[in-house]
C-alpha positions in Angstrom: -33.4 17.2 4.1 -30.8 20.1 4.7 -30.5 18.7 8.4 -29.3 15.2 6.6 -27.2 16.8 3.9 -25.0 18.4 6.8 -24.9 15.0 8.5 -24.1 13.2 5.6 -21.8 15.8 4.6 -19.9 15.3 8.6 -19.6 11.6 8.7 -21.2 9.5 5.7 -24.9 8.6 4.7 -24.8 5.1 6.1 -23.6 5.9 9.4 -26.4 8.6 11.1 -29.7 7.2 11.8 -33.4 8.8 11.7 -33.2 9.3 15.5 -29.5 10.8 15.3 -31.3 13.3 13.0 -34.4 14.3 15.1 -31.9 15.0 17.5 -30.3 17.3 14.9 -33.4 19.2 14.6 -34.7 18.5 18.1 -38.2 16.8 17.0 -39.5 13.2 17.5 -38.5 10.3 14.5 -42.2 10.3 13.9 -42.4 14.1 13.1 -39.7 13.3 9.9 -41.7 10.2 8.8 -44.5 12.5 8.7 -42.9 15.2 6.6 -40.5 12.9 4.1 -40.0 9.7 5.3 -37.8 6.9 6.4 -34.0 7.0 6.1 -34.1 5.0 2.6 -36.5 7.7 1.3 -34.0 10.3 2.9 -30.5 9.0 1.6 -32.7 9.5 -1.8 -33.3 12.8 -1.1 -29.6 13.4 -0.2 -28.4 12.0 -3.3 -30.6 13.7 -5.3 -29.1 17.0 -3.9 -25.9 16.0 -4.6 -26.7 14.9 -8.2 -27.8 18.3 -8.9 -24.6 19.6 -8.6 -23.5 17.8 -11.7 -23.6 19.1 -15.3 -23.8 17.1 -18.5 -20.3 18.6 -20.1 -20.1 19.7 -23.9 -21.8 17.2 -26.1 -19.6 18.5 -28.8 -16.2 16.6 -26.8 -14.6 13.5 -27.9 -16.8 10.9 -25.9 -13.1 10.2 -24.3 -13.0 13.4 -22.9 -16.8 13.9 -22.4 -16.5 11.1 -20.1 -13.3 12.3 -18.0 -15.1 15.5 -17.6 -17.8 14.4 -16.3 -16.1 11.5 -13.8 -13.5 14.2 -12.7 -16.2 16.5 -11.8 -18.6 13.7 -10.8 -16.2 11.8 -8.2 -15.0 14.7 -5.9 -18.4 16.1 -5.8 -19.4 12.7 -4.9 -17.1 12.6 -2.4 -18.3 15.3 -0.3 -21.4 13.1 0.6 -20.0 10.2 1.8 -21.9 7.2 1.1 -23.3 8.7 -1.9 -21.1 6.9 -4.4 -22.2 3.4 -2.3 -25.5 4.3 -2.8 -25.7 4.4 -6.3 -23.8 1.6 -6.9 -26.5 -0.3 -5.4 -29.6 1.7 -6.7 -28.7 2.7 -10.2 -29.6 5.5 -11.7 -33.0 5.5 -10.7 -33.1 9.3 -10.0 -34.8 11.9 -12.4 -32.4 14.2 -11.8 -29.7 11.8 -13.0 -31.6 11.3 -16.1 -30.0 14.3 -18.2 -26.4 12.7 -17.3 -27.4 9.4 -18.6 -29.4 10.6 -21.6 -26.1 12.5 -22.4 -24.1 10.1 -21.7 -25.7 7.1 -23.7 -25.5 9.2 -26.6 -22.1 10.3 -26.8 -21.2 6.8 -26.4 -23.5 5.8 -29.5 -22.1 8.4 -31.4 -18.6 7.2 -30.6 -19.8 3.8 -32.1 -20.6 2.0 -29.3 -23.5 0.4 -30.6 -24.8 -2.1 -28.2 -21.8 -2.5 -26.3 -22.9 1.8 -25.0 -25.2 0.1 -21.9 -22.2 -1.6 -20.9 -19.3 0.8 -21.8 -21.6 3.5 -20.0 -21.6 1.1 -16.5 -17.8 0.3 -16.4 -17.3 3.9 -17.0 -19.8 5.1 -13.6 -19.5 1.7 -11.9 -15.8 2.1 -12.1 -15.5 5.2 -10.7 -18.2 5.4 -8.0 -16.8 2.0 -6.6 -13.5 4.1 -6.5 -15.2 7.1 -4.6 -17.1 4.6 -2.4 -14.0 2.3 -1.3 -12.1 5.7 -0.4 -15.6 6.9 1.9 -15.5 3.4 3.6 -11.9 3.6 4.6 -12.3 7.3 5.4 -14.8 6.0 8.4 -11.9 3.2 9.3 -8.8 5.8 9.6 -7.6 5.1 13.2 -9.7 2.0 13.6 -7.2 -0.3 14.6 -6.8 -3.2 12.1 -9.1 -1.5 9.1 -6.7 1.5 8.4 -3.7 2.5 6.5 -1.1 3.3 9.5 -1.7 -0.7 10.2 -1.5 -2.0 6.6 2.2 -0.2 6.6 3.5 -1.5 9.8 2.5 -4.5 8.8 3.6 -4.5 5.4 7.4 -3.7 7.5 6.8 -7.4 9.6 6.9 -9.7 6.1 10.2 -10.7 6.0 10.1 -12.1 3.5 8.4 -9.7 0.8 9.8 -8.8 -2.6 11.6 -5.3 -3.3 8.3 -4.9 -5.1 5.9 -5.2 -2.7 7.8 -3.3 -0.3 8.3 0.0 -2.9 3.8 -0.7 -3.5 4.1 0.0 0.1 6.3 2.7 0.5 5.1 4.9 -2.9 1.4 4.1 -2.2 0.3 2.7 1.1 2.7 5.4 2.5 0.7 8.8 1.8 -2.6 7.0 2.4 -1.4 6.1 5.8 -0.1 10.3 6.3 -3.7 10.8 6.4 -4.5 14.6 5.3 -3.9 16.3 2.3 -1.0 13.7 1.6 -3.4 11.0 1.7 -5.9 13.3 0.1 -3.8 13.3 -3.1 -3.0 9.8 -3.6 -6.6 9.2 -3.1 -7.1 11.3 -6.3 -4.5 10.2 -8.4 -5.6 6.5 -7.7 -9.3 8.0 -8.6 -8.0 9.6 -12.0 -5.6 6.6 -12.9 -8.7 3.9 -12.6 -11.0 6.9 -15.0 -8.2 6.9 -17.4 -7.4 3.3 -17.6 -10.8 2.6 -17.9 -11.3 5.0 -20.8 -9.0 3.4 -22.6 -9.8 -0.1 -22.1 -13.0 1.1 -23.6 -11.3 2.7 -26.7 -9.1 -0.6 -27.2 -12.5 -2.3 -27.5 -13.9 0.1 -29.9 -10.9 -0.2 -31.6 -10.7 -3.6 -31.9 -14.5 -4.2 -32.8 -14.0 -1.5 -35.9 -10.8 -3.6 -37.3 -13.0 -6.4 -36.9 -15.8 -4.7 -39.2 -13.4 -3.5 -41.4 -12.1 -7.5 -42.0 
C-alpha cells in the first residue's frame, strides 16, 4: 500500500497498473493479490490514506465557514493523490474513515437549517469541489499532450479571428497562467478551486435564505 501511495502520489491513481507496481517492489502481481488485492481494492486503500489526513474542523464555526475549512484543506490534500478526487466522485463516501467528515458535516448543515435540503447541500458542496480537484489531475496528466493541454487551447484561442474582446481577455487572464505551467499555473488552478468553494457556499446560503423568507410568509 506505501509502494502505491508513492506511485499515486508520482503520476495519478488511474494511470499505474498492478504489474507497474510489482515492479515497484520487485514481486510477481500474484504475490499483491495475495497480500491485499486487486487495483480497485488498492486505489481504496490509497484513498483511505489520503482521507486520514483530513480533520473535521470546529463544530462550533458558522457552517459557511465550517465548510470552506474543510474544502480548503480537503482539495489540496486531495490533490497530492492524483485521482483521488475522481475516485470519490464515483464511489461516494463509502469509506469508514470518511465517516467522521460526513457525520460532521451533515450536522452542521442541519443545524444551519438545512433540513432536508442537508443530503443535497452536503453533495454540491464535496461534489463541487472534488470535480474541481479531479478536472485539474486529468489535465495535469495532458500538459504537453498535444491537442489536450493549455499551451494549445491559447494558440488556438490567437487563430479565431473573429472572437470578441471578451473571449480573448478569458484567454489572456485565465488560459494564460494555466498554459505557463508551474507555480503560475499552480496558482490559477487554486484560485479557480476557491472561487467555485465560495460561489458554491453562497448559492447554498441564497437557498437557505430564500426557503426561511418563504417560512416566514
Amino acid at each position: 500500500i506505501d509502494a502505491a501511495v508513492e506511485l499515486t502520489r508520482e503520476s495519478h491513481l488511474m494511470s499505474w497498473s498492478l504489474r507497474d507496481l510489482a515492479g515497484q517492489l520487485g514481486v510477481a502481481a500474484s504475490v499483491i493479490y495475495h497480500h491485499v488485492g486487486g487495483k480497485d481494492l488498492l486505489c481504496r486503500r490509497v484513498v483511505e490514506r489520503m482521507l486520514a489526513q483530513i480533520e473535521p474542523p470546529d463544530a462550533e464555526l458558522p457552517w459557511q465557514e465550517w465548510f470552506r475549512a474543510l474544502l480548503c484543506s480537503a482539495g489540496p490534500r486531495a490533490a497530492e493523490y492524483p485521482g483521488s478526487a475522481k475516485w470519490m466522485l464515483m464511489h461516494g463516501p463509502t469509506l469508514p474513515v470518511a465517516l467522521p467528515i460526513l457525520e460532521a458535516g451533515i450536522a452542521v448543515l442541519h443545524r444551519a437549517g438545512f433540513g432536508s435540503r442537508a443530503d443535497f447541500a452536503y453533495a454540491a458542496l464535496l461534489n463541487n469541489a472534488m470535480l474541481t480537484v479531479s478536472m485539474s489531475d486529468d489535465r495535469l496528466q495532458h500538459e504537453g499532450d498535444g491537442p489536450r493541454d493549455h499551451a494549445t487551447m491559447m494558440a488556438e484561442f490567437h487563430q479565431i479571428p473573429t472572437a470578441s474582446a471578451e473571449v480573448r481577455a478569458m484567454g489572456h487572464e485565465f488560459i494564460r497562467p494555466l498554459a505557463e505551467g508551474g507555480e503560475t499555473a499552480a496558482r490559477m488552478r487554486w484560485d479557480y478551486y476557491r472561487f467555485v468553494v465560495d460561489t458554491t457556499i453562497a448559492g447554498l446560503d441564497a437557498t437557505l435564505r430564500t426557503g426561511d423568507a418563504e417560512a416566514s410568509e
